[in-house]
Each structure stands twice: as structure tokens, then as C-alpha cells.
N, C-alpha and C positions, 0 to 999 in steps of 0.2 A: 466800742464798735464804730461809732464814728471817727474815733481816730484813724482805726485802720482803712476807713473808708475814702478819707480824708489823703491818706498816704498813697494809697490805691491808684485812686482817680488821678491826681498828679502826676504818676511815675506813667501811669498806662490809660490815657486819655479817652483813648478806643475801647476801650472795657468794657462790655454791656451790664447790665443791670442785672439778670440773674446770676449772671457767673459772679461778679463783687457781691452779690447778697451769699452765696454761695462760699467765698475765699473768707468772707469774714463772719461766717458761722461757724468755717473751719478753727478761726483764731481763737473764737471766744469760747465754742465747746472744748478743744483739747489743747488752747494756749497755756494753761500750766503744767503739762508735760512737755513742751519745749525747754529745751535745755539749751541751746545754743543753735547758731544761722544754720547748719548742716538740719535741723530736726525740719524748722521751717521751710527751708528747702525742700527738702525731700516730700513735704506735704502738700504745698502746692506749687512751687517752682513748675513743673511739667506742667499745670494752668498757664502758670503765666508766661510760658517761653511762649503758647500756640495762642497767646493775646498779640506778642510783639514779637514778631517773628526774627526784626533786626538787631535786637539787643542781644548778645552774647552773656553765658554764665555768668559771667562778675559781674555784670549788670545786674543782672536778674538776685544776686546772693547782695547786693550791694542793698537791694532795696527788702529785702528778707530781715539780713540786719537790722532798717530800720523797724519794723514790724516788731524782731523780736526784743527792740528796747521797750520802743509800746507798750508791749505786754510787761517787760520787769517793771517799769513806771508805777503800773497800777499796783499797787499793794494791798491786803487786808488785813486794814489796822483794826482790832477790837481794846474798846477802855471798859477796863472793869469799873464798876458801879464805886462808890465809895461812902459807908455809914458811920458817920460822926455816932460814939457812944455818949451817952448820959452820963453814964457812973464807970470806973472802972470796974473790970469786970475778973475775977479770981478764977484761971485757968484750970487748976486741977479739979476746984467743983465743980466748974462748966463741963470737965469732961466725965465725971462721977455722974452730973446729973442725967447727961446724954446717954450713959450707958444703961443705969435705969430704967431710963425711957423705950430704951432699946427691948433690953429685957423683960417689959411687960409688953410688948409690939411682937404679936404671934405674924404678921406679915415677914419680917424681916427680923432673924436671930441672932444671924451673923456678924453684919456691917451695919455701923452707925454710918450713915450720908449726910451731907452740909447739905444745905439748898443750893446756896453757890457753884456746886461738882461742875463742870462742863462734860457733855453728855455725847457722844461721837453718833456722828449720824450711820447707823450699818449699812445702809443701802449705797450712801457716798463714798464707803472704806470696799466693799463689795466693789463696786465697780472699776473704781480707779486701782483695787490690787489685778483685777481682770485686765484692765489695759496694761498694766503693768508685767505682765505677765505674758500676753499675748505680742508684747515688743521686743521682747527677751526671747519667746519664742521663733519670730524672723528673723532677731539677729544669730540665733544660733541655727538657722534654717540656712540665711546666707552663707555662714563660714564653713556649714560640713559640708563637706565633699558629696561630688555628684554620685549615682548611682545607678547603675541601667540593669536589670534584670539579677541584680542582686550584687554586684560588681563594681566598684569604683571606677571612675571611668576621668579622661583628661576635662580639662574646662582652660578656654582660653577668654584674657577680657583686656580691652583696648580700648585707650582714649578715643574720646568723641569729637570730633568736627564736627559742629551742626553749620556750617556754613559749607563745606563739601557733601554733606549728607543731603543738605536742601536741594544743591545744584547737580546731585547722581539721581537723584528722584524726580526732578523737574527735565528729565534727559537732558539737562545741559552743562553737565560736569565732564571733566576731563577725558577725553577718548583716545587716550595715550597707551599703547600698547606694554610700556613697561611697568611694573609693580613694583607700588611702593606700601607697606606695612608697617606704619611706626608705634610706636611707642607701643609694646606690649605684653602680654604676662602670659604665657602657660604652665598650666600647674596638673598634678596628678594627685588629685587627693589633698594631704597636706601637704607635698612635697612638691615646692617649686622649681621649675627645668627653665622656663628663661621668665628674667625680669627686665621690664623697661626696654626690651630691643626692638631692632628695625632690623626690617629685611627690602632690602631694593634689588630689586633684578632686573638688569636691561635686557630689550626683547631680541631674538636669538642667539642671546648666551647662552652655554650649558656649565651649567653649576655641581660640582659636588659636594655634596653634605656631609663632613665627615666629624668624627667624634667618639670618645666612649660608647660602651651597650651602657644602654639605662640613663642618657643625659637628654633626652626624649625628641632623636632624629627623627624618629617615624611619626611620633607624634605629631610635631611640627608639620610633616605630612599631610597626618589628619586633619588637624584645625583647618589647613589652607584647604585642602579637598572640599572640606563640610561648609567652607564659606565661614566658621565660627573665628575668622580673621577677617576684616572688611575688605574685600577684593574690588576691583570696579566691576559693573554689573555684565560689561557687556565682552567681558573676557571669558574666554572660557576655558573651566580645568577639567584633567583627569587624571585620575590617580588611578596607576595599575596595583592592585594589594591582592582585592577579591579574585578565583577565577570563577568562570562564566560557566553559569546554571546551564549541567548538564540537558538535554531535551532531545528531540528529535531532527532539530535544526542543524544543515551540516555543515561544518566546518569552515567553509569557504561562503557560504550564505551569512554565517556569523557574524565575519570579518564587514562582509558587506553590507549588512542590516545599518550598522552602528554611523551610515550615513545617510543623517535622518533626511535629506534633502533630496538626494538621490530615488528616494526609495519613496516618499512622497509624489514624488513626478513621476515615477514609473508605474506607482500605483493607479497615478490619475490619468497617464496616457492609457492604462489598458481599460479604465471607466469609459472615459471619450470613446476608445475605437469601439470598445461594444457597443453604445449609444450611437454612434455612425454605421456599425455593421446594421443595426437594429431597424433602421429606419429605410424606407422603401428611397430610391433613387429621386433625386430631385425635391425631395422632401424634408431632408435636413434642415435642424435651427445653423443658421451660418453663424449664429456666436459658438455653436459648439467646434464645428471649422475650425473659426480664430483662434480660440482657445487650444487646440489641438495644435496648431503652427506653433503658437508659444511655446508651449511644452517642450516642441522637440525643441524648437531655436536655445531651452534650456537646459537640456540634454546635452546638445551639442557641444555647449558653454562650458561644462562643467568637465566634459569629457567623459561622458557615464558609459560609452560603448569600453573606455580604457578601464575600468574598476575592478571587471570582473580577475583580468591578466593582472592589476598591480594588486590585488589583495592574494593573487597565490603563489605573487613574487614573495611578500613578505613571510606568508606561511613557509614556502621551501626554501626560506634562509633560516627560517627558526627550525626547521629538522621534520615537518611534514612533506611526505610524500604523494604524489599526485593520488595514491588510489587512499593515503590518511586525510586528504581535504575534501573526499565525498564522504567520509565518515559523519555517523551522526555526532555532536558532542557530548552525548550522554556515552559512549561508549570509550569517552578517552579517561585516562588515569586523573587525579585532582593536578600535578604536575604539567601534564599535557594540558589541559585548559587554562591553564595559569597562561601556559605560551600562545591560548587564543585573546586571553585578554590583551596579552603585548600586541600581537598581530594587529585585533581590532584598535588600538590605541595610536599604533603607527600608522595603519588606515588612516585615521581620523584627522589627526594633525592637528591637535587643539591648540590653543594659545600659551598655554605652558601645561607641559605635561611632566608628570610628580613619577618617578620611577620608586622603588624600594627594594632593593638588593633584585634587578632582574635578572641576575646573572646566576643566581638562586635552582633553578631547574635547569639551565642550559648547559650544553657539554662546548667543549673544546672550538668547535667547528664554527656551532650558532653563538659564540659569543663574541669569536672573528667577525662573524657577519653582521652581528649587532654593532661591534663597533664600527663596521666601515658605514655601514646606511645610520647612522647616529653623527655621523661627523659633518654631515652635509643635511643634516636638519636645520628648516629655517626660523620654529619659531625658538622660545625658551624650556628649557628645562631645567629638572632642577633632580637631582637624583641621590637616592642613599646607597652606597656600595662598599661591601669591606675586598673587593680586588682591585686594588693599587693597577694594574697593568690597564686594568677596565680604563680607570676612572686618569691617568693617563693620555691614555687613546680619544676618551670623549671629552673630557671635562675644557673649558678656555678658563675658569674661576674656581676656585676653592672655594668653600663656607667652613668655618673650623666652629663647632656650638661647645662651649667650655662654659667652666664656671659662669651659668646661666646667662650668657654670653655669644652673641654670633660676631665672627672677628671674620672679616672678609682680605681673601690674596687672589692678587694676578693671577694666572699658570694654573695650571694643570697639578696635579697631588706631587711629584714629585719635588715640582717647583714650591709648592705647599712647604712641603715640607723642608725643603732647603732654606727658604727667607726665615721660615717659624724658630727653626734652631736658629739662626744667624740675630734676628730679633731678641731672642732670649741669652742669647751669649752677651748682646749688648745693654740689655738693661740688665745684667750682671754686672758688668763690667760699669756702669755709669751706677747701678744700686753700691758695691764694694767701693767706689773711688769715694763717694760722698759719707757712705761709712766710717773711712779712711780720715776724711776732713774733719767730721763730727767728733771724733776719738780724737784725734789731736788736739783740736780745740777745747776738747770737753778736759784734758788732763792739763792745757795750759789755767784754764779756770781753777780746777780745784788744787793747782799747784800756789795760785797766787792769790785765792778770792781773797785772804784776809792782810794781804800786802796791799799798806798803804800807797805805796809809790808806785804802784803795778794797777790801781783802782780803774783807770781810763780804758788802760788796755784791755782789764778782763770786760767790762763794761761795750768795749768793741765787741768783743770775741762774742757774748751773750746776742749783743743786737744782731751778727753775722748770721748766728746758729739759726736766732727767728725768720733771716730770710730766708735760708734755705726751702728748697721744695723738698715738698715731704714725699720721699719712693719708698715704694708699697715693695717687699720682698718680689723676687718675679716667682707666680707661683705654675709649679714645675706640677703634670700629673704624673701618678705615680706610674712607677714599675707596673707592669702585669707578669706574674707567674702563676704559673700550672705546675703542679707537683703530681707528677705521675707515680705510683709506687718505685721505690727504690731498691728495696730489697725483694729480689726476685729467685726461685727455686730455680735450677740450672740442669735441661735435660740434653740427652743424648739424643742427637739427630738421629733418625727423617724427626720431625715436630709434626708437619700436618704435608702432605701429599695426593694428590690425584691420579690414578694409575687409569690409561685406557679409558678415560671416563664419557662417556655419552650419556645427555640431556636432550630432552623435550619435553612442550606442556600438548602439545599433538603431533604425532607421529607425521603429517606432511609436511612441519615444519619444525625442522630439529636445530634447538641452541647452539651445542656444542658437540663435536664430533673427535673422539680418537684424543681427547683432551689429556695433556703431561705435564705437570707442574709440581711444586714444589717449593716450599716456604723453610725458612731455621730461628733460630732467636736473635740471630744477627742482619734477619731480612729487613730491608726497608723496600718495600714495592710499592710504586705506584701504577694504578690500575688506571687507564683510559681508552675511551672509544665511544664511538655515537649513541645518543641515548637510543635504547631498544637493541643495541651490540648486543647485553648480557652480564653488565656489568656486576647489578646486583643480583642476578638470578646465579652468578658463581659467587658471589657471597656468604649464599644460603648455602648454597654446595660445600664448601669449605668450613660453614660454622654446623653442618651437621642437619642445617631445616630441611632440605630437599635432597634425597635420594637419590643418584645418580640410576638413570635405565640400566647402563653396563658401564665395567668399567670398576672400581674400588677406590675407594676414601681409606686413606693410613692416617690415625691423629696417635700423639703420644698419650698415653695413658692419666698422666699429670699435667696435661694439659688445661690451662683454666681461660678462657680467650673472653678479652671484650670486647663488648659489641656496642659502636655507637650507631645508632641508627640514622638514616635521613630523615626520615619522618617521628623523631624522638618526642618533638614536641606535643605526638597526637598516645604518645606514651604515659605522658606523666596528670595527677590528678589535681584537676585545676583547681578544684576549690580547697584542695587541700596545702597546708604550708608546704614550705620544703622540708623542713626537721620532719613533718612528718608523713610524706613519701618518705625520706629515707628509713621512718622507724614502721612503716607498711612492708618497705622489701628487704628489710635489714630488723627485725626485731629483737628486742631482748637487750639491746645496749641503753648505757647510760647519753640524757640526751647532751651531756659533755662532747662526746664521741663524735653524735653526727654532728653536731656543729663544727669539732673538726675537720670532720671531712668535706662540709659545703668550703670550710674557709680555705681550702687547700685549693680552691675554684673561686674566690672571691665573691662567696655566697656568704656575708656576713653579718654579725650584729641584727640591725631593724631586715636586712632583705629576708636571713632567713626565715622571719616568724610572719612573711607577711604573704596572699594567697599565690600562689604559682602562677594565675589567671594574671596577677595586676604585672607581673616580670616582664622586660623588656624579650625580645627573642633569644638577642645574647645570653640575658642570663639564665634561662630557660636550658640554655644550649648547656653553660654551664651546671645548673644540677645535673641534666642529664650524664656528663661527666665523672660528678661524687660518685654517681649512682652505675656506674660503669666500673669504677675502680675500687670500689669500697668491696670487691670480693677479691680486693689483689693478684687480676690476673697478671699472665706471663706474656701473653700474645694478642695483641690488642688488632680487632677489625673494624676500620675506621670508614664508615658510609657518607661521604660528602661530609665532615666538622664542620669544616668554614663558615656554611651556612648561618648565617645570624649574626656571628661574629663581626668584633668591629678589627682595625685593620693591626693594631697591636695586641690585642689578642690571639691574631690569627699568629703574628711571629713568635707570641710564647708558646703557642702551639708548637710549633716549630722545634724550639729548644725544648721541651718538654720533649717530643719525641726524641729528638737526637739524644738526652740523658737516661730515656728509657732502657735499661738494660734486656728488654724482652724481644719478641718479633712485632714486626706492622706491616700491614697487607692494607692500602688507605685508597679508596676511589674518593679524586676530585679535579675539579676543574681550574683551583687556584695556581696558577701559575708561579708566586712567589712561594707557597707552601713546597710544592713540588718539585724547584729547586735548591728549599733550603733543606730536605731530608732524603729526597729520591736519590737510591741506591741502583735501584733496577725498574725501568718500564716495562708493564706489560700492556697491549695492545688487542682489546678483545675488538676481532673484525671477522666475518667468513666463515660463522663456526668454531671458530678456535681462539688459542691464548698467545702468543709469542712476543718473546721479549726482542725489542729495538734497542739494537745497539746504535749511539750515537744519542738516546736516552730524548725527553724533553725538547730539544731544538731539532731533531729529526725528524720526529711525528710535527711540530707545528709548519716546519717545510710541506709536509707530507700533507696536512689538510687546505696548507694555503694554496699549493698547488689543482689542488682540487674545486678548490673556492675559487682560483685564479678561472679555472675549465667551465667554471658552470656559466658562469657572469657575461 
């Protein structure tokens, strides 16, 4: 004890007396469960950083070290006793006579015992297997994975500054608008998504995030939302993900609430003017006066008389109408409040605001208008989006998250995506050339190793090969394919037809009127128009769920249609695998089977057997996929896919449609899907259906022109 007292005081001068009576009770009661400087550390290191505030980690581990030599120094040596005999002494009688002895000792029948035995203390073996026990305990505490209401959940952890962490807490750390996030780990579970990375993002950049489903983009989201990444304090985030709890508050109050500053003043000007109405003339406290002047001069400042007009600018670009912003919010769809959360978010204007697929509920119109009032945002953003056109339009930066990895480019996705191939062409081209070198020299060595006259040379060649830099194969992500059924039953047209058809869900306000359409197995239609058009309400009509008022439905008889829903994900059973949702709606196969059919969706190996709840969106998107096609239909109706999807999966979508031999009738907004398969536009506006010739570039004239009118 006095050693470490000794070591103590010297290193940390300032140390008061209970806490060193204290650090060195720690030593002496559990110093032989130390194993090495990390045990000591972790025991009282956290003391002694808040003794010496300036000494950084290796200091602090430096003088732990000393400690834990201390402790191996002291040893416990025991010498056994030693008795010179008389006489010698004849072994097998000594043990003849012992047993004897034994044998009339009704105490003990069993075992003869020496005096000498050494005797184990139980109560010192009891305790120290309970410390032992209970350490084994933490550390396997630490390693499993998080859990939130029964669910595995992400966990991010990241190196420590304490010399920034001092000066963010003392307010005198950095007040730099840009974010910087180094060195750090997000993981799901056991499964690591990035290790050792940095994220830097300069302030009014806008950033796209782009990547694989399942390489945990959204994640990264979260961490930085929840603060479980160390942010500076005085920045501030918002992540649009959730939408806003429906209630009685309306629409345009919503937007406005969520500026807490605003609404504090206004609150407090209408306290002040009753407390001034309240009071007889002449009578007034004059601080309440002053106070009241402030207020407005605060008002003023801010511009709060202009909030009420810019919050229902933002609503009528996202697709509300002047009489859906006196709506209550509890009366809008989960979709529609998703778009109040956008509303309220672009309100707000935070310091970097976190998007995630916004483009997700928005139709054609609102995601024009998102891009143009995005482009002229001043703080940063940082956004997840699987449409290329989107993230184009917004983006000045790419973020590319690969092999647990964030690789940052100049430009916009396209530009992304140009330098990335050209990148990967040449560290081909530089991985093959040195390939190239290494083969030749490696076949001049084993041509000559054992030629004497040749010894210098290959003795070159060897030293040459050592210097070389060692390149890493360039590693390429794979292919993504969709394998839609192949083999398809081939029927005789009309396939599925709407004759004279009129819809409504009340009679003052009717869907579709006098409606005439028409699908084959050859159709490729793509379905658009403003959300509330009727897009998916002819959906239902076509697959049979809603009854047309008048009018007649013709389907072929053998017709077997699938259906991807938009809202699929609120389809499938979370807590259940995916093998076994599929052997829920599919039973009776071997689970051979359905593993094929998640894997024909790159539902494979560890993802199928693990819960649907822990899946990325994408691949969520995907079983619901298997689970579409695994009845082999002929006629597939497709409700917004895209959704979730990341931006190469959307293109094997793509070519899966196009090799589909059956019909596709597909409502969506992705602009690159729609002219990798559209065959025919239809145009739900006015009550009716009609197809636009001049396809895709005619309608997006057709709304910009409109968007041109309103602005």
C-alpha cells in the first residue's frame, strides 16, 4: 500500500487524502485480478483523469502501468516446513499402518489425510469465482448487441477527445458551423456498417448519401439525429423520418408551432397586452411597457408577421391546398403528414437537416418543387435518396458508404458516378500493370534461382519485388438482379378492361367518370398525376378491391395479377423471419424452396433467418417481392416499387420488368424507372384516365409549366 501511495502522490501531487486512501484500497482489495494496464485503468483511470485534468490517456495508462508492476513485484511465497528423520522409515508399512488406523477411525472411512494437506479457504474460493464470474458477466454484457423493446437496435461509439470535450462543456470549444465526426464505428447488432470513419461536411453543402439497401445509410442518419455521434452542442439537427402525431392542430399551425421562438414571443406579447388591457389607465407597471416594446422590436426582427404566408408557401409546393392547410392533422393519411413533417423541417431551417428518401410520398409536381426551393438552401444538408434525377438537381457532394467505408466526390450523383467508374478503371489498370511486373519477375526468379552466374540478378529481382506497393484487388459491388418469373401461361386478349366505369367514395365528389381503359400482357403503363388524382383508388378498381358504381370490370379468367403494394412494408410480420412469412402465405413447401425464392431478391444466407423488424427498407421492399411472385403471376401491379430501394436496384427493377414476359400497369414517380420501361402514359387528372402522347417529357413540360404559373 505504501508503494502505491508513494507512486500516487508523485505522479498526482494534488490528490487529496481520501480519494489516495480510496485508489489504494482499490489496489490492494482487487489487485490480483489485474491482469494487465487496460484492468487498472478501467478501475480507477476515470479517478485520476478528474485529479489531473491536463494529463491526457497515456499519461494517465503510463502511470497505471507503474501500479500494475507494483502489484506483480509483490509475490506470495510460502516454504514448506522441513523434518530431518531419525531412522529411515519403510514406505509400504507406513502406508499398511495408516490404513489401519484409518479403519478403526469411525470419524473418517474413506480417506487417510497427512497433516501436512493444504486446506483451501471456501469462503476465499467463493468469492473470488463470484468476482470472476460477475467480470465475465460485463464483458459479455458489453459485446451483445443492444436491444429496445425486444429488437436489436444500431449502436454507434467513437474516439474520445477529452481536451475538446473539456472546451465544448466549458462553452469555449469550437463554434464552427461545419461538422466534423471522426474516427467511428456503427454497428447493428454483430454486424458492422462502418468502421474507423470520418464524416466532414462543410456548411451549406448539400450532400447525397448514397449506397447499397442494408449498408446502414439511414442508420448513419440516426446515430447523427440521436446525437449517439458527438456533434457540437450548439448546432442544431433534424431528421425528417417520423410523421407528425396526428391531433387537432391544423396544418398550417403545425408548420408554424415548430418555431419555438416565434411562438414564445407571441405567446408572451398576448400575456403583456392582457396584463396592460387589465390595469386601469395610468396605472400600469412601466417595466411591463418596456418589456412589451421589446417583444414587438423582436417580432419585427424576426419577421413573424411573414411566417404565417412562408409556411403555406412550403405546404402548397408540397401538394396542399389552401382549404387541406386548415385541415386538422389527425385527418390526413400517415403519407400526408409525413409531408408535414418536410413542411415543418423547411420551416425551420436548422443547421443541417438529415432528409431520408423525401421523395418517398411526393408525386411528380411536389418533387419539382422540392428540388427548386432545395437548391437555394443556405444551411447543410445531407440526404438519403434512391432518384438519381432528385439527387442530381440537389446534391453539390456525393457521399458513396461501401465496404464500411465513406468515400467522398465533388458533383452531384451523376458526376458521382462518372469519376467512381473512371477511379475504378484505373486502379485496374495500375492493380493489372504491377500484376504484369510481378509475373515476369517472379518466372525470371524461378527460371534462374539455382543458376550460379545468374545469383545477383535474381537477388535483384527478389529485392525489386520487396519494394513494390502492395494493391489490394479493386473491390467491385456486385451485380444486383431481380428475377421475375419466367415462364408465363399466355392468354388471349382484352386481359383486364374497364368499360363506362364511374367511381366514388361520396356521391358530391366523384373519382372517375365515364372511365375506358384497357391493359394486355404486352402492356407497359405507367400511371401519373397529383397525389389525391386517384391513382391508387384505380388500382383497387383494376385488381378487383373496389367495385366500380357503374360501368363493368372485364378480367380474363386465368388471370393471376401481383400486387406490390406502397405500404407493403406495414404488410409483412415483423417479428417473424422472412422464410417464415413466406411459409405463413405459402405453406406446405420444403424450406429449400422458399429460400429460393427470397434469393431470386437477394434475400440470402444470414438475412433470411434473421427478424423482418432488424431489415433495412430495401430489403423489406425485397421480400415483399418473393412474396408477390411466389404465386407466379402473369400481370404484375406495381404501387410506387422504388420506395426503399437503393439506386441500382431500382435499374434491376428495370430490366426485370422489361424481361417480364406478362403485363405491368406501375404507378410512380421515379423518373429513371419510367423511362427505362414506359411503354404508355396514363394521366389520372379531372376524373378521368387518358393517355399522353409524347409519353414522360410531355407531362413534365405539362407540370413545369404549371409550377412556372403558380411561383
Amino acid at each position: 500500500m505504501a508503494a502505491h501511495s508513494e507512486i500516487l502522490t508523485s505522479a498526482f501531487p494534488e490528490i487529496d487524502s481520501d480519494l489516495l486512501e480510496y485508489v489504494t484500497g482499490v489496489l490492494d482489495t482487487e489487485g490480483d485480478e489485474f491482469e494487465n494496464t487496460d484492468d487498472v485503468y478501467e478501475a480507477v483511470g476515470g479517478m485520476l483523469h478528474e485529479v489531473a485534468a491536463d494529463k491526457d490517456e497515456q499519461e494517465i495508462r503510463g502511470v497505471c502501468d507503474q501500479l500494475l508492476r507494483t502489484l506483480n513485484s509483490v509475490d506470495s511465497t510460502s516454504q514448506s516446513s522441513v523434518t530431518k528423520l531419525d531412522a529411515p522409515v519403510h514406505l509400504g508399512q507406513k502406508v499398511q499402518e495408516e490404513a489401519e488406523e484409518a479403519a478403526n477411525d469411525d470419524t473418517n472411512i474413506w480417506l487417510v489425510t497427512a497433516d501436512n494437506v493444504t486446506v483451501v479457504d471456501k469462503k476465499k474460493l467463493e468469492k473470488a469465482e463470484a468476482k470472476l464470474k460477475l467480470k465475465q458477466e460485463k464483458k459479455s454484457q458489453k459485446d451483445a448487441p443492444v436491444r429496445q423493446n425486444g429488437l436489436i437496435t444500431a449502436t454507434a461509439s467513437q474516439a474520445t477527445n477529452r481536451k475538446e470535450l473539456k472546451m465544448e462543456e466549458s462553452g469555449g470549444g469550437n463554434r464552427s458551423t461545419d461538422i466534423r465526426i471522426e474516427n467511428f464505428d456503427v454497428a447493428f447488432g454483430e454486424k458492422v456498417l462502418l468502421k474507423e470513419a470520418n464524416l466532414l461536411l462543410s456548411f451549406g453543402r448539400r450532400y447525397g448519401l448514397v449506397g447499397r439497401n442494408g449498408v446502414g445509410k439511414s442508420t448513419l442518419l440516426k446515430m447523427i439525429s440521436l446525437r449517439e455521434l458527438r456533434i457540437q452542442s450548439h448546432i442544431t439537427v433534424l431528421h425528417v423520418e417520423q410523421e407528425v402525431i396526428g391531433d387537432d392542430t391544423i396544418a398550417v399551425d403545425s408548420v408554424l408551432e415548430c418555431d419555438e421562438t416565434r411562438e414564445a414571443l407571441i405567446k408572451e406579447e398576448k400575456h403583456l397586452t392582457e396584463l396592460v388591457h387589465a390595469t386601469s389607465p395610468g396605472s400600469a407597471d412601466p417595466a411591463i411597457g418596456t418589456r412589451l416594446t421589446q417583444v414587438y422590436a423582436k417580432l419585427e426582427e424576426i419577421e413573424a408577421d411573414k411566417a404565417p404566408a412562408k409556411a403555406a408557401m412550403i405546404l402548397a409546393g408540397l401538394g396542399f391546398s389552401p382549404a387541406m392547410q386548415r385541415k386538422a392533422t389527425r385527418e390526413f393519411s400517415g403519407g400526408w403528414r409525413m409531408r408535414i413533417a418536410l413542411a415543418r423541417a423547411l420551416f425551420t431551417k436548422p443547421d443541417l437537416l438529415l432528409l431520408d428518401e423525401p421523395t418517398n410520398m411526393l408525386d411528380i409536381k411536389a418533387i419539382l418543387w422540392l428540388e427548386n426551393y432545395l437548391q437555394s438552401w443556405p444551411t447543410t444538408i445531407l440526404v438519403v435518396s434512391h432518384d438519381k434525377n432528385f439527387l442530381d438537381s440537389v446534391c453539390t457532394d456525393t457521399i458513396h458508404l461501401h465496404s464500411k467505408e465513406l468515400t467522398f466526390y465533388k458533383g452531384n450523383y451523376a458526376q458521382f458516378f462518372k469519376t467512381k467508374e473512371e477511379k475504378h478503371k484505373n486502379q485496374q489498370r495500375e492493380y493489372d500493370a504491377q500484376m504484369d511486373v510481378r509475373a515476369h519477375a517472379q518466372t525470371f526468379i524461378d527460371r534462374f534461382r539455382y543458376n550460379a552466374k545468374r545469383a545477383s540478378l535474381v537477388q535483384s529481382k527478389l529485392k525489386f519485388l520487396e519494394k513494390l506497393p502492395e494493391l489490394k484487388p479493386v473491390e467491385k459491388e456486385p451485380d444486383v438482379v431481380l428475377k421475375f418469373p419466367s415462364e408465363i401461361q399466355k392468354l388471349s386478349p382484352p386481359i383486364i378492361q374497364l368499360d363506362e366505369v364511374d367511381f366514388h367514395y361520396d356521391v358530391s365528389s366523384p373519382i372517375f367518370k365515364k372511365l375506358d381503359i384497357s391493359a394486355t400482357l404486352e402492356s407497359r403503363i405507367c400511371i401519373v398525376g397529383e397525389n389525391g388524382s386517384g391513382k391508387t383508388t384505380l388500382l383497387k378498381i383494376l385488381l378487383g378491391g373496389l367495385e366500380p358504381v357503374n360501368g363493368i370490370r372485364h378480367c380474363h379468367r386465368n388471370l393471376r395479377i401481383g400486387y406490390f403494394s406502397q405500404h407493403h412494408v406495414d404488410q409483412l410480420e415483423m417479428e417473424h423471419t422472412s422464410i417464415e412469412v413466406m411459409k405463413t402465405r405459402f405453406p406446405g413447401k420444403p424450406i429449400e424452396e422458399y429460400r429460393h425464392l427470397l434469393g431470386a431478391y437477394g434475400v440470402s444466407g444470414e438475412l433470411a433467418t434473421r427478424p423482418v423488424s432488424s431489415l433495412s427498407g430495401g430489403q423489406k421492399s425485397r421480400v415483399a417481392f418473393a412474396l408477390m411472385c411466389a404465386a407466379n403471376p402473369n400481370f404484375f401491379i406495381l404501387d410506387e416499387p422504388t420506395n426503399h430501394l437503393d439506386i441500382a436496384t431500382v435499374e434491376a427493377l428495370g430490366k426485370a420488368i422489361n424481361n417480364f414476359k406478362g403485363g405491368v400497369i406501375l404507378v410512380s414517380h421515379d423518373e429513371s424507372l419510367i423511362r427505362m420501361i414506359c411503354k404508355e402514359l396514363w394521366v389520372c387528372n379531372n376524373n378521368t384516365v387518358k393517355s399522353m402522347e409524347g409519353g414522360l417529357d410531355e407531362y413534365k413540360k405539362m407540370v413545369e409549366e404549371e409550377f412556372a404559373n403558380q411561383m
